[in-house]
N, C-alpha and C positions, 0 to 999 in steps of 0.2 A: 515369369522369373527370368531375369537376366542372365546370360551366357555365364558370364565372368562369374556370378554367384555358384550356376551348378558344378563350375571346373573349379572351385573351391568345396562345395560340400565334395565331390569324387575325390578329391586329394585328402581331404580331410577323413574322407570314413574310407578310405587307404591307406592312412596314416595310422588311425585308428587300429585298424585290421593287422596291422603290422606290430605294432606295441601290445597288441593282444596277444601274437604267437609269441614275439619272445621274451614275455612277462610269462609265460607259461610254460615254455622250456627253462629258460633260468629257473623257474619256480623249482623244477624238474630236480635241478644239480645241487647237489651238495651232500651232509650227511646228515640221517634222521636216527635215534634211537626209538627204536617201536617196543621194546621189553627188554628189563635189566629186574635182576631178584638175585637171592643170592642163597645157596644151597649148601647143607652141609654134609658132607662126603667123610667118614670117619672125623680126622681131627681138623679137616680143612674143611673151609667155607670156603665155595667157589661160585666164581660168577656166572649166572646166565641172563644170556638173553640173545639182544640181535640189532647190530646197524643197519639200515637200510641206506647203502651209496648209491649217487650219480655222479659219475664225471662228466665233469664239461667239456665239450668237444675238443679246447685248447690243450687240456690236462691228457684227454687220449691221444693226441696227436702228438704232444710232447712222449708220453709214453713207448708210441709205434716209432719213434726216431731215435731209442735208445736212453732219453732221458730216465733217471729212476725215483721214481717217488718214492717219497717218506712218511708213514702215517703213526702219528702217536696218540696210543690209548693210555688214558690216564686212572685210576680206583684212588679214592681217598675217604676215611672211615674219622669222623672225628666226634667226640661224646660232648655236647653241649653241656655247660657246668652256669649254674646260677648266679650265682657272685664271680665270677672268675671267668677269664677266657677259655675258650673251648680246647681239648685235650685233644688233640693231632695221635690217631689209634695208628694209623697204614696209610702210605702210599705208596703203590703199583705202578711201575710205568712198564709199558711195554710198545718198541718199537716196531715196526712192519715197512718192510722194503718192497717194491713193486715193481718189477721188470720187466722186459720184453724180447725176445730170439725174433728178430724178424725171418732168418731161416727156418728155423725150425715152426716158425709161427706159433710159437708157446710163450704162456704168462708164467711168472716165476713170481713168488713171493715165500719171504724168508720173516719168520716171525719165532724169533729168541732162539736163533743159529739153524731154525730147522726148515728146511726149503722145500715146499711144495709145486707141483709143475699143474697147469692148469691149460685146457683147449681151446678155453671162451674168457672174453672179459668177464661178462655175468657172472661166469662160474667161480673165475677170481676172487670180482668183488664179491659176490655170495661168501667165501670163504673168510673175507679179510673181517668182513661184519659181522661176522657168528663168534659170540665172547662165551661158547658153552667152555665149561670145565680150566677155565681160568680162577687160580685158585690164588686168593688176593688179603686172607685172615687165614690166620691160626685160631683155634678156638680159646687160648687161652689171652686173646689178647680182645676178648669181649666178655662180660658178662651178661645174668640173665636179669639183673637189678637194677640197669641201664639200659637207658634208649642212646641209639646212636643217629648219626646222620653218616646219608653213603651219596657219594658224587661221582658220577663217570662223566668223561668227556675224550671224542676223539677228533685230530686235525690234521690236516697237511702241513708237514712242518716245510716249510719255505726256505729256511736257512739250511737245507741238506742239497738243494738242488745247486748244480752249476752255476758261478757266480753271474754271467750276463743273463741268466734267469730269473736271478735273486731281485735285478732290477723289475722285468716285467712285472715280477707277482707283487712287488709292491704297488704299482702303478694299474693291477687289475683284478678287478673284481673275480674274473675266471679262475685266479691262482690260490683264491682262499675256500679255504672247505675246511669247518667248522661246525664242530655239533651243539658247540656248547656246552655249558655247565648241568645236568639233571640231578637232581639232588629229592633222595627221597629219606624217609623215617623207616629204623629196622631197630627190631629187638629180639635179638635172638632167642 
């Protein structure tokens, strides 16, 4: 085997070896729903379940230098109709701000006025992803004679960060985290 070929295969399953670790950290980042149901508590229906986040290294570094992220969870309840477009029951939005004390070395998030202090990022995000006891229907705005359809979805909202940010996250893949759409079948 010729020189020039084996300093090619080594570059090559070095390159290889490379695109494999950060196809697999990237894989790592973003945000995943792993369980969403929806529970009825006297006359409220509330949601449960649980995101499961990663930030991306850029997202926590931005973080630890005072940036503040913004994360928006979305519920939406709509009764599909046969002839007719589907009937819009609820939507829920609720914001989550995400902060950082480099003195104090404390995570802060504030989710609908009310601010919690946190000692670990984990612990944070643990908290930002847990949608127990979010109460998102009235019970009188479902019936038992109907099937509904229910959507959650949560995201980094982009347009809340500092304007010369606003350019990066357009221009990179690290500034978007998205769960996307889950949409499942419920009948009370």
């Amino acid at each position: 085997m010729p020189a020039w070929s084996r300093r090619r295969f080594l570059g090559a399953t070095a390159l290889c070896a490379v695109a494999t670790c950060l196809h697999g950290r990237a894989a790592a980042e973003g945000i995943v729903l792993s369980k969403a149901e929806l529970e009825l508590h006297g006359e409220i229906w509330q949601l449960s379940g649980r995101y499961d986040i990663q930030l991306s290294s850029t997202l926590v570094d931005a973080l630890h230098r005072g940036v503040q992220l913004t994360f928006v969870q979305i519920f939406q309840a709509r009764r599909p109709r046969t002839y007719w477009l589907s009937e819009d029951i609820a939507e829920v939005t609720r914001v989550i701000r995400l902060s950082y004390n480099a003195m104090l070395r404390q995570y802060y998030a504030a989710v609908s006025g009310h601010t919690t202090t946190h000692d670990s990022l984990a612990d944070l995000l643990d908290y930002i992803g847990d949608l127990s006891g979010w109460a998102v229907l009235h019970q009188s705005q479902v019936s038992r004679k109907h099937s509904y359809v229910l959507s959650v979805r949560m995201y980094l909202d982009t347009s809340q960060l500092p304007k010369p940010l606003q350019v990066n996250a357009v221009a990179s893949q690290r500034w978007q985290l998205d769960s996307g759409w889950r949409e499942w079948n419920f009948r009370p």
